[in-house]
PDB file with one MODEL, atoms N, CA, C and O in Angstrom:
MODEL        1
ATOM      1  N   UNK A   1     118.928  59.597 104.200  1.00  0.00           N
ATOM      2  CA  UNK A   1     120.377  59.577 104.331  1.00  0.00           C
ATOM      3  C   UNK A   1     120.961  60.751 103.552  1.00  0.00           C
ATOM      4  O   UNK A   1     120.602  61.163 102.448  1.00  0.00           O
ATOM      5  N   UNK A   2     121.960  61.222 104.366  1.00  0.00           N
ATOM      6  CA  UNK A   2     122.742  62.295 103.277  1.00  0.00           C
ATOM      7  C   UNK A   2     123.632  62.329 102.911  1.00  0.00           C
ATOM      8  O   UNK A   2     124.546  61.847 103.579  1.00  0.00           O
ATOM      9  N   UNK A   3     123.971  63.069 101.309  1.00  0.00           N
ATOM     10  CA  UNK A   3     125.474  62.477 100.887  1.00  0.00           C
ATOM     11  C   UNK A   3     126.432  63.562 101.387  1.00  0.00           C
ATOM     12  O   UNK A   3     126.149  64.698 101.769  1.00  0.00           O
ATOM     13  N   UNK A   4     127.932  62.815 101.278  1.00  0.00           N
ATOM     14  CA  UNK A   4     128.566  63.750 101.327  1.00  0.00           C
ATOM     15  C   UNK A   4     128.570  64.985 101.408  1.00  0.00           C
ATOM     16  O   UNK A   4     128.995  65.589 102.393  1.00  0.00           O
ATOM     17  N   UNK A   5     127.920  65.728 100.003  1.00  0.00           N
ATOM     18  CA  UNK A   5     127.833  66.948  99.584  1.00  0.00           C
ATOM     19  C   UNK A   5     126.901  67.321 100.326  1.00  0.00           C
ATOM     20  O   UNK A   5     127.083  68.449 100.785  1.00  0.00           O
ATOM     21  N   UNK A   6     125.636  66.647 100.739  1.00  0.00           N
ATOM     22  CA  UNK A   6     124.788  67.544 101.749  1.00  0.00           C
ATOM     23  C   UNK A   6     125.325  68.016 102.861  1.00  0.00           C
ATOM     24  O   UNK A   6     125.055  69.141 103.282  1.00  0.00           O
ATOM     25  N   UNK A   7     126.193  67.148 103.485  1.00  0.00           N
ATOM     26  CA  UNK A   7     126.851  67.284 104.964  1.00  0.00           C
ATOM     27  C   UNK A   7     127.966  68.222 104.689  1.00  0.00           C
ATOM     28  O   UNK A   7     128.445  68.755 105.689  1.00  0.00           O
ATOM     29  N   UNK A   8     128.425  68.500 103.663  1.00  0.00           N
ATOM     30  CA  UNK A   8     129.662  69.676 103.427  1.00  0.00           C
ATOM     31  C   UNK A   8     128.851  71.266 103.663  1.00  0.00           C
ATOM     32  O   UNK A   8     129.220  72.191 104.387  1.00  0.00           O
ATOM     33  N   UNK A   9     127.521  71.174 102.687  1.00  0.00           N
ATOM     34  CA  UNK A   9     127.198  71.977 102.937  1.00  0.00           C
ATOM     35  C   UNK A   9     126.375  72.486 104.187  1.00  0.00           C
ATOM     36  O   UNK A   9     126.491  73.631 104.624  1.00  0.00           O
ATOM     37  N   UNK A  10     125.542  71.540 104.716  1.00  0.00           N
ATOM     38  CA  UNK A  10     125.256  71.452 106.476  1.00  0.00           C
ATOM     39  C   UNK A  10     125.949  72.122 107.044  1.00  0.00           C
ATOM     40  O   UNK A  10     125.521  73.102 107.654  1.00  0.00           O
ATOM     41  N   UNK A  11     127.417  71.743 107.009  1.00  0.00           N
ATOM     42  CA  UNK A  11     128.243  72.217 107.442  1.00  0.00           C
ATOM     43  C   UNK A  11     128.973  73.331 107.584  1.00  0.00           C
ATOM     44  O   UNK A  11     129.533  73.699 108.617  1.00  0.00           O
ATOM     45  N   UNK A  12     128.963  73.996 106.291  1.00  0.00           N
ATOM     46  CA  UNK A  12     129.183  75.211 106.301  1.00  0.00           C
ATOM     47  C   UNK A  12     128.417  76.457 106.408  1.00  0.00           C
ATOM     48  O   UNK A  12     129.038  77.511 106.545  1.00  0.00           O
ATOM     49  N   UNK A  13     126.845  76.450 106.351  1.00  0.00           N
ATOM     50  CA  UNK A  13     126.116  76.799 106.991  1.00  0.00           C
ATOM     51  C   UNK A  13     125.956  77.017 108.441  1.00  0.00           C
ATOM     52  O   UNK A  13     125.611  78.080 108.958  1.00  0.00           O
ATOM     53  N   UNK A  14     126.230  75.948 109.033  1.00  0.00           N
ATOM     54  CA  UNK A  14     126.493  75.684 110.650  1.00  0.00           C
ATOM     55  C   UNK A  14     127.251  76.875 111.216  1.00  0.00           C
ATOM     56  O   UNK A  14     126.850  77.541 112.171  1.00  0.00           O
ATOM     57  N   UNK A  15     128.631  77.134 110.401  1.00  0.00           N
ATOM     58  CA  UNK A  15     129.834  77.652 110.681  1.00  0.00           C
ATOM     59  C   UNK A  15     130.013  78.765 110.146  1.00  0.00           C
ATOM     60  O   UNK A  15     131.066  79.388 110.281  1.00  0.00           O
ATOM     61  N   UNK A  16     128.903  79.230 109.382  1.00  0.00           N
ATOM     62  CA  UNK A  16     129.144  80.744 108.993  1.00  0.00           C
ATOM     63  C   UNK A  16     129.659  80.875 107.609  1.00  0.00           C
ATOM     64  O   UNK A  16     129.275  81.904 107.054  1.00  0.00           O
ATOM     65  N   UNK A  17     130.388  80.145 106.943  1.00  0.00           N
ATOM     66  CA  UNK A  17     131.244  80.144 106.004  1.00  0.00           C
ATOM     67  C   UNK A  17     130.062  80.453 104.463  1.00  0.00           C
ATOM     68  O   UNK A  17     130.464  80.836 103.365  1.00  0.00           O
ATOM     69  N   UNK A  18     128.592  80.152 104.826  1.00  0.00           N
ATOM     70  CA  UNK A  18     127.614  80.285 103.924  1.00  0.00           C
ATOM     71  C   UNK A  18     126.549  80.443 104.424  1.00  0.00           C
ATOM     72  O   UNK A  18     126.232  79.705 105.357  1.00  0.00           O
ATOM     73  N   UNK A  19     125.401  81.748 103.831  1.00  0.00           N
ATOM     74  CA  UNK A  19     125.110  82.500 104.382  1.00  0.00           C
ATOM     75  C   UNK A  19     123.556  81.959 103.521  1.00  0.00           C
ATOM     76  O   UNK A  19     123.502  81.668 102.326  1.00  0.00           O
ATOM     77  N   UNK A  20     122.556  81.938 104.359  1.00  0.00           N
ATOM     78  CA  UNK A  20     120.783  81.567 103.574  1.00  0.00           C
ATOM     79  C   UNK A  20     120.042  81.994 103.729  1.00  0.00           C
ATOM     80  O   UNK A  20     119.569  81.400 104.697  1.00  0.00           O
ATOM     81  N   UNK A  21     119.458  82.690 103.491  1.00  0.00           N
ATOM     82  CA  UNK A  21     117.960  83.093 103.839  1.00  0.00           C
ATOM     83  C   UNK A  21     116.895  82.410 103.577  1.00  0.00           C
ATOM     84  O   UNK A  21     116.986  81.510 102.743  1.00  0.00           O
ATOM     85  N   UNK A  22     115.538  82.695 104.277  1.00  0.00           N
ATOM     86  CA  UNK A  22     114.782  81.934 104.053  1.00  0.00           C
ATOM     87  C   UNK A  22     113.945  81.648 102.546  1.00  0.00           C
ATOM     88  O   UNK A  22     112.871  81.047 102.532  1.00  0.00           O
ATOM     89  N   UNK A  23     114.480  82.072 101.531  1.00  0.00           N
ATOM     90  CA  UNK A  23     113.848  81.462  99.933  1.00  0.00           C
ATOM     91  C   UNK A  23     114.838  80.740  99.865  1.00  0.00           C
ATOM     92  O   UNK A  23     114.803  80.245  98.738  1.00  0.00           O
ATOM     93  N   UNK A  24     115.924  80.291 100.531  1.00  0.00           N
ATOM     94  CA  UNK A  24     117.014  79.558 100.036  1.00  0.00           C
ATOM     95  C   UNK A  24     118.273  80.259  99.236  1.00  0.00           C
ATOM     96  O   UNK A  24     119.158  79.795  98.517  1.00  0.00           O
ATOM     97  N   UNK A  25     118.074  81.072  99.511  1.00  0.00           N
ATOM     98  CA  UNK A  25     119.631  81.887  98.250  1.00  0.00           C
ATOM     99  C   UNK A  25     120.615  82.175  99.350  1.00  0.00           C
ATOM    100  O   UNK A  25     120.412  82.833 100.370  1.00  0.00           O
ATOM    101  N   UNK A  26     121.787  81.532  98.942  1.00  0.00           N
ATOM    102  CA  UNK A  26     122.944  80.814  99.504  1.00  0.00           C
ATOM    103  C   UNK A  26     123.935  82.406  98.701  1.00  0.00           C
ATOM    104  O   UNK A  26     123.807  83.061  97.667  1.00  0.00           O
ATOM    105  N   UNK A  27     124.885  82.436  99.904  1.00  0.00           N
ATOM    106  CA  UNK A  27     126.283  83.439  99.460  1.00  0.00           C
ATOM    107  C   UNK A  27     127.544  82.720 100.112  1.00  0.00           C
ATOM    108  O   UNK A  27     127.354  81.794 100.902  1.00  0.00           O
ATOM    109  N   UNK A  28     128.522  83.037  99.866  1.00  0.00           N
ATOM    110  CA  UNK A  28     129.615  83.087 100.587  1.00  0.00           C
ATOM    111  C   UNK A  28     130.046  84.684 101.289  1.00  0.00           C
ATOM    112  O   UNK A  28     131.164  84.792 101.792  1.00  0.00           O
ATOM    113  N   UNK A  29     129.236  85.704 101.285  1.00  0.00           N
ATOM    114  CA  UNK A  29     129.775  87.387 100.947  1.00  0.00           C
ATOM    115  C   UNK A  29     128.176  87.052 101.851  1.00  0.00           C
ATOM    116  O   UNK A  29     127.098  86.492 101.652  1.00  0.00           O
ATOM    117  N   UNK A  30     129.138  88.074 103.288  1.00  0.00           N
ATOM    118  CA  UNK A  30     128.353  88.215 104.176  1.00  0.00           C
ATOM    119  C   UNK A  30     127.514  89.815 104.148  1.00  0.00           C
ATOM    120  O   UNK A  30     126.447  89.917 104.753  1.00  0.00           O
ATOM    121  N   UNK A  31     128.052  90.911 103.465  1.00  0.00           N
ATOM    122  CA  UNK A  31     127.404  91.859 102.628  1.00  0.00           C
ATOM    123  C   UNK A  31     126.305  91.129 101.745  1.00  0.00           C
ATOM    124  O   UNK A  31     125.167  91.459 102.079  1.00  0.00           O
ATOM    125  N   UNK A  32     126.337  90.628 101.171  1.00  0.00           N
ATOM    126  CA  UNK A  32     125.468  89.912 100.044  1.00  0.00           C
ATOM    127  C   UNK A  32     123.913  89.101 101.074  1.00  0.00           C
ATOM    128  O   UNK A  32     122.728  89.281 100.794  1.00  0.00           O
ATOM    129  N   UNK A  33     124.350  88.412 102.007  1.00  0.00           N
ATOM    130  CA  UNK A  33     123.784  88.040 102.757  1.00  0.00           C
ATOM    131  C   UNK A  33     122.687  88.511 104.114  1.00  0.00           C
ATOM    132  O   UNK A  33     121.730  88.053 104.738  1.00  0.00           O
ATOM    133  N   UNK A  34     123.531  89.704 104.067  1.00  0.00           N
ATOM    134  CA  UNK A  34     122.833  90.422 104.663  1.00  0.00           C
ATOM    135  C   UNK A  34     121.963  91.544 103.752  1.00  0.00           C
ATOM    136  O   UNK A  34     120.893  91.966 104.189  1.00  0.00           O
ATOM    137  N   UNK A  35     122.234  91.774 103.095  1.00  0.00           N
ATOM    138  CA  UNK A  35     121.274  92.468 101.805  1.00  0.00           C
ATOM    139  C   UNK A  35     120.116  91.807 101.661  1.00  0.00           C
ATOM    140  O   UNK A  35     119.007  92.316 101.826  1.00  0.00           O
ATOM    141  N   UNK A  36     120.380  90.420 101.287  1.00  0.00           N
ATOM    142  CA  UNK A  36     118.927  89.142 100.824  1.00  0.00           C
ATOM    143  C   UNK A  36     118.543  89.494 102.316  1.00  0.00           C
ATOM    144  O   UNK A  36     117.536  90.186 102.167  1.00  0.00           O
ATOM    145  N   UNK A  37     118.794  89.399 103.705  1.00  0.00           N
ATOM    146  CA  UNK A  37     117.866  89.319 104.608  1.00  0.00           C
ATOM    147  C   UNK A  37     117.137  90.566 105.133  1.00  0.00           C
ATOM    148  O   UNK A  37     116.327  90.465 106.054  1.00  0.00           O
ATOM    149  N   UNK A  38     117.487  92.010 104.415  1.00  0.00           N
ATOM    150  CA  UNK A  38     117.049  93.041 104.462  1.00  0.00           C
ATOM    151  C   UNK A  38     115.901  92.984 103.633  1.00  0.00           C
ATOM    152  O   UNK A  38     114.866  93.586 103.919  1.00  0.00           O
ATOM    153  N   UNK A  39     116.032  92.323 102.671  1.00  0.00           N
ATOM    154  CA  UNK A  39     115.175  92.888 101.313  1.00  0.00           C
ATOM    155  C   UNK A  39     113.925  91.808 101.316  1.00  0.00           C
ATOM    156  O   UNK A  39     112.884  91.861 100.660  1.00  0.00           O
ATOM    157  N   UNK A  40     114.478  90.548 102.516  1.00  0.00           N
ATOM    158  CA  UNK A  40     113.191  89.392 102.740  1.00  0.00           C
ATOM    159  C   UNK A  40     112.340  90.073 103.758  1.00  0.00           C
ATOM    160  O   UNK A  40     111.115  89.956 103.719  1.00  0.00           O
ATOM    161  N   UNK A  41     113.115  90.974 104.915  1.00  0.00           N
ATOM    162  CA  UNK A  41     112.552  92.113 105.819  1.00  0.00           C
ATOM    163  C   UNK A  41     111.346  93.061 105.203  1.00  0.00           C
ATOM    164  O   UNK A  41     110.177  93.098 105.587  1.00  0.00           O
ATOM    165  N   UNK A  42     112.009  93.874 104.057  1.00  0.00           N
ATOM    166  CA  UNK A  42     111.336  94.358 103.608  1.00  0.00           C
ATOM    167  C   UNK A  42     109.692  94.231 102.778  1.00  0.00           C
ATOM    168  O   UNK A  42     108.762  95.037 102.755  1.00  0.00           O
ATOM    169  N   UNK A  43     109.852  92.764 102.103  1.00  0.00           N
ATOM    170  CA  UNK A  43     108.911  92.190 101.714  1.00  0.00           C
ATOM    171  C   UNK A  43     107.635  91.244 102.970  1.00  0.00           C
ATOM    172  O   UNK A  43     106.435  91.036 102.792  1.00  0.00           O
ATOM    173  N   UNK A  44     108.347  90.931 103.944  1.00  0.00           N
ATOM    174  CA  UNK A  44     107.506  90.763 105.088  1.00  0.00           C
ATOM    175  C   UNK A  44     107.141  91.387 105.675  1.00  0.00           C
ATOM    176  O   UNK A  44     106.116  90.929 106.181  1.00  0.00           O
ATOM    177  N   UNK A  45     107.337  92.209 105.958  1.00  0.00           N
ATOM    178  CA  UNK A  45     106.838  93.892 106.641  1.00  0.00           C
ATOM    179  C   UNK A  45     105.428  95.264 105.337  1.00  0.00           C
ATOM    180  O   UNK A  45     104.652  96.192 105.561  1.00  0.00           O
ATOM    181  N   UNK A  46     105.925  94.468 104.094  1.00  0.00           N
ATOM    182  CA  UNK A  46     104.551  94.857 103.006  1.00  0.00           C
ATOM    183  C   UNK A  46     103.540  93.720 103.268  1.00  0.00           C
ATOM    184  O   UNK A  46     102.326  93.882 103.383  1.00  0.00           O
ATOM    185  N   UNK A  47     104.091  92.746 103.332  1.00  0.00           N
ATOM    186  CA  UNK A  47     102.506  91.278 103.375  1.00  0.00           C
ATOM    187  C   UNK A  47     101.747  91.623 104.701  1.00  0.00           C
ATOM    188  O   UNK A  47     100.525  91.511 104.809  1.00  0.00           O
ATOM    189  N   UNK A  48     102.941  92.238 106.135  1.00  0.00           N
ATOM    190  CA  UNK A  48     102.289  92.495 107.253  1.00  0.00           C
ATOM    191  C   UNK A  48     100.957  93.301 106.995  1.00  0.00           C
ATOM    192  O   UNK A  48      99.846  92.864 107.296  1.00  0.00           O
ATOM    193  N   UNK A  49     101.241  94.799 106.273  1.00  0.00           N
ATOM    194  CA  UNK A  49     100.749  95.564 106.323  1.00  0.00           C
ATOM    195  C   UNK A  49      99.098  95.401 105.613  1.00  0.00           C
ATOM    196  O   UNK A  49      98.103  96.098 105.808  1.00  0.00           O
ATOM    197  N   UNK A  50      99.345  93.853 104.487  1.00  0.00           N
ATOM    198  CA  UNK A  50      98.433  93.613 104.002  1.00  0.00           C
ATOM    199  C   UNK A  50      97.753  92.909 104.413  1.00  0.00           C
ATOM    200  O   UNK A  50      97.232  92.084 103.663  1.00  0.00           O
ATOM    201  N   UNK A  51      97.467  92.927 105.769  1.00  0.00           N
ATOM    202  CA  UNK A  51      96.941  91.865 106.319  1.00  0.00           C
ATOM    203  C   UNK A  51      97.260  90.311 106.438  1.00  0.00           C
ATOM    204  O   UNK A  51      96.723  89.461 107.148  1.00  0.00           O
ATOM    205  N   UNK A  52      98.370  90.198 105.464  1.00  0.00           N
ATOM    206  CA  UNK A  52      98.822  88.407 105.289  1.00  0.00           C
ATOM    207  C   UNK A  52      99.333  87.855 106.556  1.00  0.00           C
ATOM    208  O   UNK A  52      99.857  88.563 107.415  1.00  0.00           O
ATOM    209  N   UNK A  53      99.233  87.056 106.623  1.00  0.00           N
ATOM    210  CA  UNK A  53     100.037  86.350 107.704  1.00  0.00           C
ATOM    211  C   UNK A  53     100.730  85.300 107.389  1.00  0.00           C
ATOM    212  O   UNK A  53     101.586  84.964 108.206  1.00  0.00           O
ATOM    213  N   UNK A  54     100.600  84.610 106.334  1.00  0.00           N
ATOM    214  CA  UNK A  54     101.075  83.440 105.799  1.00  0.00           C
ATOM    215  C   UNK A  54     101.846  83.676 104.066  1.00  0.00           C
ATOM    216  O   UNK A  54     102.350  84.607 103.439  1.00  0.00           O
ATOM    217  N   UNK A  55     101.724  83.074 103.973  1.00  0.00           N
ATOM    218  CA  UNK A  55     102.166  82.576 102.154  1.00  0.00           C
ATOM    219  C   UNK A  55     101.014  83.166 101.779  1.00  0.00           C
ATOM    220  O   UNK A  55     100.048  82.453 102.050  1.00  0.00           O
ATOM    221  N   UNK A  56     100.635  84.541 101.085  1.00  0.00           N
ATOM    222  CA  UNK A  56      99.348  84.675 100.414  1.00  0.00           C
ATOM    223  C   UNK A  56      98.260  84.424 101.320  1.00  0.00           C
ATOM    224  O   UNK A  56      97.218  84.297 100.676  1.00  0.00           O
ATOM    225  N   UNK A  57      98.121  84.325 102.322  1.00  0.00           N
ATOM    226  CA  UNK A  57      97.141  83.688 103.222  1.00  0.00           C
ATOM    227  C   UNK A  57      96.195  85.294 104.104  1.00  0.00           C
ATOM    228  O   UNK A  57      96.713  85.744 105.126  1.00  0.00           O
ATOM    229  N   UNK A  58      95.227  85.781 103.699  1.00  0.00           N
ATOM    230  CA  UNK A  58      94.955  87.056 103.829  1.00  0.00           C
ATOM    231  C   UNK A  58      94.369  86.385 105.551  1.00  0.00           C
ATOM    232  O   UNK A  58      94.057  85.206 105.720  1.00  0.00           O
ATOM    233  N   UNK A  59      94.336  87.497 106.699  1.00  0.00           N
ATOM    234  CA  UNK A  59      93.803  87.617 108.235  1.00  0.00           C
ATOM    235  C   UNK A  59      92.324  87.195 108.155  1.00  0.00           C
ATOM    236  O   UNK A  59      91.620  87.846 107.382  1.00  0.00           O
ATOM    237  N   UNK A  60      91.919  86.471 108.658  1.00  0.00           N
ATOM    238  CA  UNK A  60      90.658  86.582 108.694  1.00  0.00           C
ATOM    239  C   UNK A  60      90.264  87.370 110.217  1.00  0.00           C
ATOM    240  O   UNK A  60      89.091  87.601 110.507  1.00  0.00           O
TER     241      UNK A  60
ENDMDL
END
């Protein structure tokens, strides 16, 4: 079940008003938001190169 406060924020997520990337770091500042998803870009595109495919998880 979720409280209130989960569903506020559900919600504003939904609608743009708050912005997440995938480690979870939350903005209201869609500059800001788009920065964290450049810089999660950037760090997935080095694990690519290292063969990772996963969390630390090297290609076999």
């Amino acid at each position: 079940m979720t409280t209130p406060e989960q569903s506020q924020q559900e919600r504003a997520l939904e609608t743009g008003a708050v912005y997440q990337d995938a480690e979870g770091r939350r903005t209201t500042d869609p500059g800001s938001g788009a920065a964290n998803a450049d810089s999660e870009a950037d760090r997935n595109a080095e694990h690519l190169k290292r063969g990772e495919v996963g969390p630390r998880v090297p290609e076999e």
